[in-house]
N, C-alpha and C positions, 0 to 999 in steps of 0.2 A: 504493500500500500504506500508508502514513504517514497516507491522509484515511480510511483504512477504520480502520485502527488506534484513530483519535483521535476517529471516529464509536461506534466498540464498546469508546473507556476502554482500552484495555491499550497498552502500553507494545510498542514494536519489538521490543524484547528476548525479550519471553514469548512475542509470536507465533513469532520465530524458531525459539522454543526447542519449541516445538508443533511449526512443521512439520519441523524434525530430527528431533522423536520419535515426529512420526505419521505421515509424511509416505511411509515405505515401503510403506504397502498394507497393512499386519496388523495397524491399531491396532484396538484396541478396540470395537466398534459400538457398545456403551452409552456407553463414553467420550465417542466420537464424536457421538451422539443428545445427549447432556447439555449440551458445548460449543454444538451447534447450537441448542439452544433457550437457553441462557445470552446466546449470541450473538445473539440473534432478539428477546430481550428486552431487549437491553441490561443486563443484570445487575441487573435490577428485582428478581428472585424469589433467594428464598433454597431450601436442598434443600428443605423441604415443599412448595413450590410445584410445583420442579421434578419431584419425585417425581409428585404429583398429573397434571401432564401425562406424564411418563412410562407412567403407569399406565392411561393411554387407548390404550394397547398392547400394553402387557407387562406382566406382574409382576415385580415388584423392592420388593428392603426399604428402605425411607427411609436407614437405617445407609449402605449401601451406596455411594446416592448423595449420602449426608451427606460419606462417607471420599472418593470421588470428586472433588468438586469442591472439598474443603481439598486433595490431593495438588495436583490441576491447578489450582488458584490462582482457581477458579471461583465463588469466594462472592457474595453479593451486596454492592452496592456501596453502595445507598443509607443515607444516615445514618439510623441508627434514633433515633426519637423518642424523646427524655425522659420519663415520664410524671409529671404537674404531682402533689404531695402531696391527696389526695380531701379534707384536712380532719378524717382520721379522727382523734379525740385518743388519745396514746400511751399512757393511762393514765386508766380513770375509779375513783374510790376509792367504797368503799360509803358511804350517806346515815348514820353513825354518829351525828350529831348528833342527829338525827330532833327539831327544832323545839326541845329539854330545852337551854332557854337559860341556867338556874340552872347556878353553879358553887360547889365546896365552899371551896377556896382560890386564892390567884391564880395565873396561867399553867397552870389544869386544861385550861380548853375556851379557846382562841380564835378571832376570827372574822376573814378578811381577805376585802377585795374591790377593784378601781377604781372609780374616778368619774373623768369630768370635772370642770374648772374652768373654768366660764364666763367667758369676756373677750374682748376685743376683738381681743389679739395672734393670737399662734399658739396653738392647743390646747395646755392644758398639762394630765397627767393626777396624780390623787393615788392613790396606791399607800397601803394602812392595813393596821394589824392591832389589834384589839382586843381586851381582856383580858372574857370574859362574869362572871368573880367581878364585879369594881368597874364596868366602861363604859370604862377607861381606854385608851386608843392607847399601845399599847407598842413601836411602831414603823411607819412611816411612810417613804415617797420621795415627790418630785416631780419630773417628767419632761414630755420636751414627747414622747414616745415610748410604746407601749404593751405594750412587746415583754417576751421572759422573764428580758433581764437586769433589767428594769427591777422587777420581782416578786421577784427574785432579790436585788436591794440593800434590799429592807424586811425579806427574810427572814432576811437575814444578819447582821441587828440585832439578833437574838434568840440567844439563849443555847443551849446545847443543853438540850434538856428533852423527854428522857425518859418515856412517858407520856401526854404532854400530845397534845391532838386537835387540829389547826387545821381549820378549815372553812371551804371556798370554793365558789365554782361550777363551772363546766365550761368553764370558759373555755382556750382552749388553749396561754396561759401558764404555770396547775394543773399541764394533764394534760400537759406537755409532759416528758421523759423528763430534763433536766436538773433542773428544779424538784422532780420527785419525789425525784430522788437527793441534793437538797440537804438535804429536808424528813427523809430517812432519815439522813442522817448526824448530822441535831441529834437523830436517837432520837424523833420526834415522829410523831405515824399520823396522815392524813388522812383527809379527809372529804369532800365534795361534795353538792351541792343536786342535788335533783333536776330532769329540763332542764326549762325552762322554768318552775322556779318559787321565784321570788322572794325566796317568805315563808317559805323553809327556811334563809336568810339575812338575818331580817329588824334582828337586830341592828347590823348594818355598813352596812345598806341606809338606816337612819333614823339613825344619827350622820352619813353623807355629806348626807343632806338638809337637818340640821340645819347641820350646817356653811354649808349653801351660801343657805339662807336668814337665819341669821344672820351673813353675812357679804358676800358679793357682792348676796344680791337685797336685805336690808335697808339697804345703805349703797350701792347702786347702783352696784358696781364692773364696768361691763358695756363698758369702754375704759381699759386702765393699762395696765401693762409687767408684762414676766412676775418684773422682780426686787421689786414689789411688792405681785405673786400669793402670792409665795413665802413672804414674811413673814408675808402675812396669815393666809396657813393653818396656820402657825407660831407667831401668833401668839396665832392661834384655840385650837389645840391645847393650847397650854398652859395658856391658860385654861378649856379644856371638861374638861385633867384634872384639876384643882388647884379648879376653882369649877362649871364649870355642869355636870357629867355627875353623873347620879342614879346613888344605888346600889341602886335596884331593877332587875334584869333585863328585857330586852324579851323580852314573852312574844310569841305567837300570840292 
């Protein structure tokens, strides 16, 4: 009895307790029918299943033998599967920007996006936010990680403002449901490019390039350490707000 027990998963106890309660002759038949195909399958199927075979004999409502095999401790046994996140983003904000790169005053419209940093070490990523009145970066991180806190520490460099439109892509650090509720608490309304195109984000898209060609491809920084990475984009930045950033708008 112990190898049959431990062949069909249950426990001495419950068998016992089965045959004290059925074991007189007037148990149940569907009771009985349900344990036998639970037991037949070794507790693979859950009641839809069981119902399903049941119903190549009889009629019976699923409810029925759903109540049935919670009483009699009949469920299925096998672990159910996780189901993996599809990708879908938590949140896409409408194209508000639509390409109107001109701004009236500063912090009206900004633009944020990632790039990589080209080097030798370990990937390290730059996290921006640009101001579209002047061209200026008004906040900025660097990380060797690409993830929502890391989106989250350039945003929280910014003031609350009211108003003001940030535009990014679709990336699923944006539409992720923590970064929108960040971007709502500073009173700020987003924006998003539409997928796959680029050039509805072409402001932020052409300071990353410029950055990286006046800086890594022009001084050939393509093997250094990442605390030399850091500076340089720091120290780029300050010079691209203060000397080389134009103050006419990138159009389309």
């Amino acid at each position: 009895m112990a190898q049959a027990c431990a062949w069909a998963g249950l426990s001495r106890a419950t068998y016992y307790r089965w045959k004290d309660k059925y074991g007189s002759g007037d148990a149940d038949p569907v009771v009985e029918k349900i344990r036998e195909l639970c037991l037949q399958h070794k507790f693979r199927y859950g009641y839809r299943k069981i119902t399903a075979l049941l119903r190549k004999e009889q009629a019976i409502n699923h409810k029925r033998v759903q109540r049935i095999m919670q009483r009699e401790e009949l469920q299925c046994r096998v672990k159910v599967k996780k189901r993996k996140p599809t990708g879908q983003p938590a949140y896409i904000a409408e194209h508000l920007l639509k390409r109107q790169f001109e701004a009236d005053q500063p912090m009206q419209k900004l633009v944020t996006d990632i790039t990589y940093l080209p080097f030798g070490g370990r990937m390290l990523y730059l996290s921006s936010i640009l101001d579209l009145f002047n061209g200026e970066v008004v906040a900025y991180s660097i990380a060797d990680k690409q993830d929502t806190a890391f989106v989250l520490d350039t945003l929280r460099q910014l003031p609350n403002l009211p108003g003001t439109i940030l535009h990014s892509d679709q990336g699923s650090v944006y539409t992720s449901q923590a970064y929108q509720e960040a971007v709502k608490e500073k009173g700020i309304t987003m924006s998003m490019s539409r997928k796959g195109t680029p050039a509805d984000n072409a402001p932020i898209e052409s300071f990353h390039s410029t950055l990286k060609s006046e800086t890594f491809y022009l001084e050939g920084l393509t093997s250094t350490t990442t605390a030399i990475v850091e500076q340089v984009v720091r120290d780029y930045i300050t010079y691209y707000n203060s000397i080389r950033k134009t103050k006419q708008p990138v159009t389309d």
